[in-house]
C-alpha positions in Angstrom: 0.0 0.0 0.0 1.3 3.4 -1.4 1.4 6.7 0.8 -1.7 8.1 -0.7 -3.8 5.0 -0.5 -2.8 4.9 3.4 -3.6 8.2 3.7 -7.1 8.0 2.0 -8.2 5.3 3.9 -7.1 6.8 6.9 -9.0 9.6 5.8 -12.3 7.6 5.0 -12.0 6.0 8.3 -11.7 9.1 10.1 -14.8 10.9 8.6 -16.6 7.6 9.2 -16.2 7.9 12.9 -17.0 12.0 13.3 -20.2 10.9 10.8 -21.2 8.8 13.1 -20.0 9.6 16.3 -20.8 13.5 16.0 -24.6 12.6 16.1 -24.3 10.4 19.0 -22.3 12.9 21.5 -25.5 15.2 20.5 -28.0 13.4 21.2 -26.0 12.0 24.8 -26.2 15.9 25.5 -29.4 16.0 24.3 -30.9 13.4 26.8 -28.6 13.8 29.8 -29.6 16.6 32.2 -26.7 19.0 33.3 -26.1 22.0 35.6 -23.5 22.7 33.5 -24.5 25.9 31.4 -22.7 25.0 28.0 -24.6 21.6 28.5 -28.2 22.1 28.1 -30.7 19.4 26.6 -33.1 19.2 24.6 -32.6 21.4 21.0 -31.6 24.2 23.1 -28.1 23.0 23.1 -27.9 24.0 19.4 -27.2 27.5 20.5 -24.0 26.5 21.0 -21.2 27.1 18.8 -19.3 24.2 19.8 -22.7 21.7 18.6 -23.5 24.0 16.0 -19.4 23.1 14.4 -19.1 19.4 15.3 -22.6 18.8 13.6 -21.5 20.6 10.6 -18.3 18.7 10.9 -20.8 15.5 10.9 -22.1 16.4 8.0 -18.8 17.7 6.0 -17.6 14.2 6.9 -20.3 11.8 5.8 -20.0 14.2 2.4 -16.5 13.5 2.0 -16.5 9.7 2.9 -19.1 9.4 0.4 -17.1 11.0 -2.4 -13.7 9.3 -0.7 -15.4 5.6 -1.3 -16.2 6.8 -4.9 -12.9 8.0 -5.6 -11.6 4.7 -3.8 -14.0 2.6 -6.6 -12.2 4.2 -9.4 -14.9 7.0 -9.6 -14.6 10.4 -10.0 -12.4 12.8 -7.6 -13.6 14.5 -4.8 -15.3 17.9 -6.1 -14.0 21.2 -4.3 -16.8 22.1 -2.6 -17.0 19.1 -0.7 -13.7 19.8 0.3 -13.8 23.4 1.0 -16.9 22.3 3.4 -14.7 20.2 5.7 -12.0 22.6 5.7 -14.6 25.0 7.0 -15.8 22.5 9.6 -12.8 22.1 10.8 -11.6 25.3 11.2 -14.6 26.0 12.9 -14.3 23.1 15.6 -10.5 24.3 15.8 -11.8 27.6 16.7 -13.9 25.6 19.4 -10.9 23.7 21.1 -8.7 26.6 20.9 -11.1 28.9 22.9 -11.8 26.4 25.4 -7.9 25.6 26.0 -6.9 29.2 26.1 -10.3 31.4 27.0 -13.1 29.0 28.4 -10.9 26.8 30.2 -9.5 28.6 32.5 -12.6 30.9 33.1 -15.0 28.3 33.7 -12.6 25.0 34.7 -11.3 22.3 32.4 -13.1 20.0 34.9 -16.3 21.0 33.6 -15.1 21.5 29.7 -14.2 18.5 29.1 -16.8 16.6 31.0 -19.6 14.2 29.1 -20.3 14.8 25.6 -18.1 17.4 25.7 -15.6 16.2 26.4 -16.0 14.5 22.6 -16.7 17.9 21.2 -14.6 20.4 23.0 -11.5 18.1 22.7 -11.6 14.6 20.9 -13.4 15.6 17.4 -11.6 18.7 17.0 -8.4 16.7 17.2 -9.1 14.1 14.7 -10.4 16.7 12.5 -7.3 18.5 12.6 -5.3 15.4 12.3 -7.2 14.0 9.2 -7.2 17.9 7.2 -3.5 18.3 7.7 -2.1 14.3 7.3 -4.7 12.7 5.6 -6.7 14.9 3.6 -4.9 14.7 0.0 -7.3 14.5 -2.6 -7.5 18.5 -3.2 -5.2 21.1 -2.9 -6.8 24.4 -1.1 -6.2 28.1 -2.3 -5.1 31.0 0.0 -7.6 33.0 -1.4 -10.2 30.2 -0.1 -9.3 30.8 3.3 -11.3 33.1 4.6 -14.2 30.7 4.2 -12.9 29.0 7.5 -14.0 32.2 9.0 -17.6 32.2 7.8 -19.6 30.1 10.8 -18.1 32.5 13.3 -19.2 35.4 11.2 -23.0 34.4 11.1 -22.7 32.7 14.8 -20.8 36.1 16.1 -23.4 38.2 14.3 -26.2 36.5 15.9 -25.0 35.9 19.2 -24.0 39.9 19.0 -27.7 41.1 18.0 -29.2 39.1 20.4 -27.1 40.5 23.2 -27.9 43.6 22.1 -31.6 43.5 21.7 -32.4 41.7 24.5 -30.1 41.9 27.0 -27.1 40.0 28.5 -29.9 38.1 31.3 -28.7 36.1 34.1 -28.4 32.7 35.2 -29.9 30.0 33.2 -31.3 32.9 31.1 -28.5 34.8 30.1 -27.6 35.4 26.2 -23.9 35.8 27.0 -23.6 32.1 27.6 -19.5 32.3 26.9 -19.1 35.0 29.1 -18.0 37.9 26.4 -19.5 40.9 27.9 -16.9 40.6 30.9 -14.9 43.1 28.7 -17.7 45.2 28.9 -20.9 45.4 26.3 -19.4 48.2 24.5 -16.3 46.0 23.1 -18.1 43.2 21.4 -18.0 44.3 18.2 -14.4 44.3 18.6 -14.3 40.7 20.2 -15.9 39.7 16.8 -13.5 41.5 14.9 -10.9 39.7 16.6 -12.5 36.2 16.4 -13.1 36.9 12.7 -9.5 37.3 12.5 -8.5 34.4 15.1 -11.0 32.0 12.6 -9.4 33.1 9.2 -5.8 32.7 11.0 -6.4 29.1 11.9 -7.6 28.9 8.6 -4.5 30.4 7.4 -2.1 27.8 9.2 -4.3 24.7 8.6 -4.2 24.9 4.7 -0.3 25.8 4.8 0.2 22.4 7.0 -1.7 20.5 4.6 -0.6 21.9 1.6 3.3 21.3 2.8 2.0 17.5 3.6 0.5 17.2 0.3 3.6 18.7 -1.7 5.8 16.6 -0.1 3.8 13.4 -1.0 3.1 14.6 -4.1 7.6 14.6 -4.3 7.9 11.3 -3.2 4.9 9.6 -4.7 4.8 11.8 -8.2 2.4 9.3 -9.5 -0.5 10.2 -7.1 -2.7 7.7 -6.0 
C-alpha cells in the first residue's frame, strides 16, 4: 500500500467515525440533564457554537467519505466544494478547542469542559479533525484565497450571538444570552471581540491549509504518480 492510498483510507475511516459519532455525543447531551451551562438538553443546546461546528463537521464528513469511497472505486475525484466544506468545519471546531484551551478553560474549569459529551466535542473531534485535514486529507489542494471561508460560521454565529445581546439583553443565570461569558470586557467591546474572532478563525484557517498543503507537496515529491 502506497502513501496516498494509506492516507485516504485513513481519511475515510476518520470521517466515518465523526459521521457517526458527532450525532451520538448530541443526542448524549441532548438526553442527559446537566447544571453545566454550556450543557443544556433538549434542542436548546444548538445555541452553542461548539454543537453547531461538530454537527456541521458531521455532516462535512459523511459528504466527504461518500465522495472518498467513490474515488476509492475508481470514480470520480472528490469535487471542491466538498472539500472546501470540511475545511470550514474544521476550522470552525478548531476555533472551538482553541477557545476552550486558552479562553473558556480557564474561566469556567477544564473540569467542567471537558466533561460528558463534551468532552467529545470540545476536545476529541476537533483533534481528529485537525489530524485527518493536515495528514490525511490529500485528494485536493486548497487556495489561499479560499481561506477566509474558514472564518464564515463565526461570522453568522458572532453576528447573531451579537444582535441578540444587544436586543435583549445579557440576562442572568440560566437565562443569560452571554452564555461564553463575552460581555466581561464590557458590552461596549463586542463588536471588537468579533473582529478579533473573525480574524483568530481566518488565521487558523491560514495555518491549517499551509500544513496540509506542505503534507501534500511533499507526498506529491515522493509519490509523483498520485494515488
Amino acid at each position: 500500500m502506497n502513501g496516498p492510498s494509506k492516507r485516504l483510507k485513513l481519511a475515510l475511516a476518520s470521517c466515518v467515525l465523526l459521521a457517526v459519532l458527532e450525532p451520538v455525543a448530541w443526542c448524549v447531551m441532548m438526553f442527559s440533564p446537566s447544571e453545566f451551562e454550556l450543557a443544556t438538553t433538549g434542542l436548546t443546546s444548538l445555541r452553542f457554537f461548539t454543537v453547531q461546528s461538530n454537527l456541521l463537521l458531521g455532516l462535512a464528513s459523511l459528504i466527504y467519505a461518500i465522495y472518498i469511497v467513490r474515488l476509492m472505486r475508481g470514480g470520480a475525484g472528490v469535487p471542491s466544494w466538498a472539500h472546501k466544506l470540511k475545511f470550514v468545519a474544521t476550522v470552525s471546531v478548531t476555533v472551538t478547542l482553541v477557545t476552550v484551551l486558552v479562553f473558556l478553560g480557564p474561566i469556567i474549569g477544564y473540569d467542567k469542559m471537558f466533561t460528558g459529551a463534551n468532552f467529545c466535542f470540545h476536545l476529541i473531534f476537533p483533534v481528529l479533525a485537525i489530524v485527518e485535514f493536515v495528514f490525511w486529507d490529500t485528494t485536493n489542494l486548497l487556495p489561499f484565497k479560499a481561506t477566509p471561508l474558514g472564518a464564515l460560521p463565526t461570522f453568522v454565529y458572532g453576528l447573531g450571538y451579537g444582535i441578540n445581546i444587544f436586543v435583549n439583553g445579557v440576562g442572568s443565570g440560566a437565562n443569560t444570552n452571554d452564555w461564553y461569558h463575552f460581555t466581561m470586557f464590557g458590552i461596549e467591546n463586542i463588536p471588537i471581540l468579533f473582529l478579533m474572532m473573525l480574524l483568530f478563525s481566518w488565521l487558523l484557517g491560514v495555518v491549517l491549509n499551509a500544513a496540509n498543503t506542505r503534507v501534500q507537496r511533499r507526498l506529491a515529491e515522493s509519490f509523483p504518480r498520485g494515488i
